[in-house]
N, C-alpha and C positions, 0 to 999 in steps of 0.2 A: 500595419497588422502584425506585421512579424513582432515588432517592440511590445506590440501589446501582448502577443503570445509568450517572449519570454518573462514579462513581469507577470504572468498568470502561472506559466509553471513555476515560477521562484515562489508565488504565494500558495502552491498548491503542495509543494515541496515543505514550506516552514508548517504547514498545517498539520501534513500528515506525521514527519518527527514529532511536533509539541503534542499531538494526540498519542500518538505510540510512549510516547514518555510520560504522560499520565496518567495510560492506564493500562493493564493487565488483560490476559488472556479468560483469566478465572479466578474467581474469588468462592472462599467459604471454606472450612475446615474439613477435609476429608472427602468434598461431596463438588460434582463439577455443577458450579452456576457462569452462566454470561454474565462477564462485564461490561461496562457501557465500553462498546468498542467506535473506531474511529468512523466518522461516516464516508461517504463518496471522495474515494482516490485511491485509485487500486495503482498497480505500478504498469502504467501503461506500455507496450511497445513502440518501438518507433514505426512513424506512420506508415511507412513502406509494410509494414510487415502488421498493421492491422486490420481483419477482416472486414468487407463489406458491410453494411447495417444490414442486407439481406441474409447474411449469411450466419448473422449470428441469433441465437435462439433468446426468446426474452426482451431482446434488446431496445424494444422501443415500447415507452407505455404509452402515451395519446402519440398521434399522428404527428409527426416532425419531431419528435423529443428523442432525443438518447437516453436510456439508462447508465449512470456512472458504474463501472464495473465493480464498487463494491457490493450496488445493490444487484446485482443478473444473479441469478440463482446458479448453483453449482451442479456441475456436471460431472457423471461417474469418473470420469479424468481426475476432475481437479480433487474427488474426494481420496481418489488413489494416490495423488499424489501429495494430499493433504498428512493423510494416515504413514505414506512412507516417510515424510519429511518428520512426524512427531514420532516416529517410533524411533528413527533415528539420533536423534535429538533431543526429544524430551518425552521420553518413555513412559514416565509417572503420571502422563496425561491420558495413555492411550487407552488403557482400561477404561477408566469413566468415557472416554469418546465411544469404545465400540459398542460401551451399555447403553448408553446415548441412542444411539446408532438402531438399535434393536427396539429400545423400549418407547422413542420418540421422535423421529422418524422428523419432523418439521421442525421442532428443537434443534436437532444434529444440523440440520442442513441452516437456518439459522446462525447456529454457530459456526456452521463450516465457513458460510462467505464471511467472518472476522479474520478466523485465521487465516482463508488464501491472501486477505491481504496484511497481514501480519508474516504471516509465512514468505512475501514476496519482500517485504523490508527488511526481513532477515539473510535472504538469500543473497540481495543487493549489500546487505553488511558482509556477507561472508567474499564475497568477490572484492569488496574493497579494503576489509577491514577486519582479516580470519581472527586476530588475537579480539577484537571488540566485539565480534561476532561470539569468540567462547564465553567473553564476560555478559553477554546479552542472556545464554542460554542460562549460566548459571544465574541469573537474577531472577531468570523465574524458577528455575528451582527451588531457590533458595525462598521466593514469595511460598510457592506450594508447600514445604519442608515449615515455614511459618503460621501459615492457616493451619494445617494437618498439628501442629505443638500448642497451640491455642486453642483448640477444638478438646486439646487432652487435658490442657491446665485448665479448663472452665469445668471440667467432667470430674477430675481430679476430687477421692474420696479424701485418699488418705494426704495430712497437712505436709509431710515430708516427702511426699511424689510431688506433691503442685510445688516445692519450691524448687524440688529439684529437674523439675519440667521449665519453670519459669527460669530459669538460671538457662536452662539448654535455649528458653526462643528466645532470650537476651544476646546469647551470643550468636543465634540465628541472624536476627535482626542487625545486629553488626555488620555483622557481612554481608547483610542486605544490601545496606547504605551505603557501604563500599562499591558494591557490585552497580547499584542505581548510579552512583555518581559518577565511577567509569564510561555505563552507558549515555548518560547524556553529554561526556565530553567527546568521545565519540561522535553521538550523533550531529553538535555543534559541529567539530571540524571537518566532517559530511555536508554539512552545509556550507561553510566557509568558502572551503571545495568547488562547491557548485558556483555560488555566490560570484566566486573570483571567476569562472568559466563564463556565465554569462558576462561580466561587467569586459572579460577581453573579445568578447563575441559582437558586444556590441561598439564599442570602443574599435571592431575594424570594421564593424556597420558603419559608421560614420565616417571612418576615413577612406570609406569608396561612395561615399555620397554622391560622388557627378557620376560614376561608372553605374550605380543603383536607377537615377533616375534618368539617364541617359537611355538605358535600356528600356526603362517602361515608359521610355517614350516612343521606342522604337516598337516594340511589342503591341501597344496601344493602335499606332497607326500602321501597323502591318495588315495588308488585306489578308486573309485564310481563303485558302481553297476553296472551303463549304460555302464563304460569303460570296465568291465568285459564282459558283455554280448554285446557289440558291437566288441570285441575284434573276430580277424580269427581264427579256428579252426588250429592246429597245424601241418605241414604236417608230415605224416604217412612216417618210417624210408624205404630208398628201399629197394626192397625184391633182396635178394640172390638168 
């Protein structure tokens, strides 16, 4: 079980990078629209430390299912924390989010569950990776700074604005490309990273192989207290 668990987080891990890396927060020139954002795989905790299924709100659609945390709906927490993390960060979004916020109410929270977990990829970049973590934020900058120049060069009356708009999101775009391709090498040797951690994780799984099933043998046949005292009383021999 364990091996099967670490090849499910190693596939849950390549997903969510290739998703974050092909797609954005927001698109459209001047104006906040959702992007197709990544589905289920929020950045889980480690299991010690997460909550009961009782205890969490949303958490279960039919009977025995888990919701994956990208889909559980957001909580005035996470939207506080949503809003300090872009104001901080990516400022040029926050406007559109609090009109969001005001005027559409199931839109906002919608988009809210993208970014927490966009916002939790980020944060795990900034702990491992502060210089790839600044090239992250300015890439969406520099996307937003791109839509918002395109939106002007399509508007564009006069011919010597639009070229000299088109001239400014050329070299927008430059640095776009720059900026994209820093973050995906990034994100590759984030996985690499990872990749190399499980492959020595299990690599001393196996060199305690007899100490592993030694113990679930011992485990296996160990009586528990409960099985003793749930155990029936012996029946008494017949009487002669």
């Amino acid at each position: 079980m364990r091996k099967v668990r670490l090849v499910l987080i190693l596939a849950m891990e390549v997903t969510a990078i290739a998703l974050v890396a092909g797609t954005g927060l927001f698109q459209g020139g001047g104006s906040t629209a959702l992007a197709q954002g990544p589905p289920a795989m929020g950045d889980r905790p480690p299991r010690a430390e997460r909550p009961e299924p009782a205890d969490r709100e949303g958490d279960e659609g039919r009977r025995g299912m888990r919701v994956a945390p990208m889909f559980r709906d957001v909580t005035d927490e996470d939207v506080a924390e949503i809003l300090k993390f872009v104001g901080e960060h990516m400022p040029w979004m926050k406007a559109d989010l609090e009109k969001m916020r005001q005027s559409d109410a199931g839109r906002f929270r919608q988009v809210s569950r993208h970014l927490r977990f966009e916002i939790a990829q980020l944060q795990r970049l900034k702990e491992q990776d502060p210089d790839a973590f600044r090239r992250a934020i300015e890439e969406k900058q520099l996307k937003f700074r791109s839509q918002e120049l395109a939106a002007k060069v399509r508007a564009a009356a006069d011919p010597k604005e639009r070229v000299a708009q088109r001239g400014e999101l050329r070299n927008v775009l430059d640095r776009l490309f720059d900026a994209e391709t820093a973050t995906r090498a990034a994100q590759i040797r984030q996985l690499e990273s990872r990749l190399l951690a499980l492959r020595k994780e299990l690599q001393d799984r196996a060199a305690a192989r007899r100490e592993i099933v030694d113990k679930r043998l011992e485990d296996m046949l160990k009586v528990r207290p409960e099985s003793r005292r749930a155990a029936p009383p012996a029946p008494h021999p017949p009487e002669k």
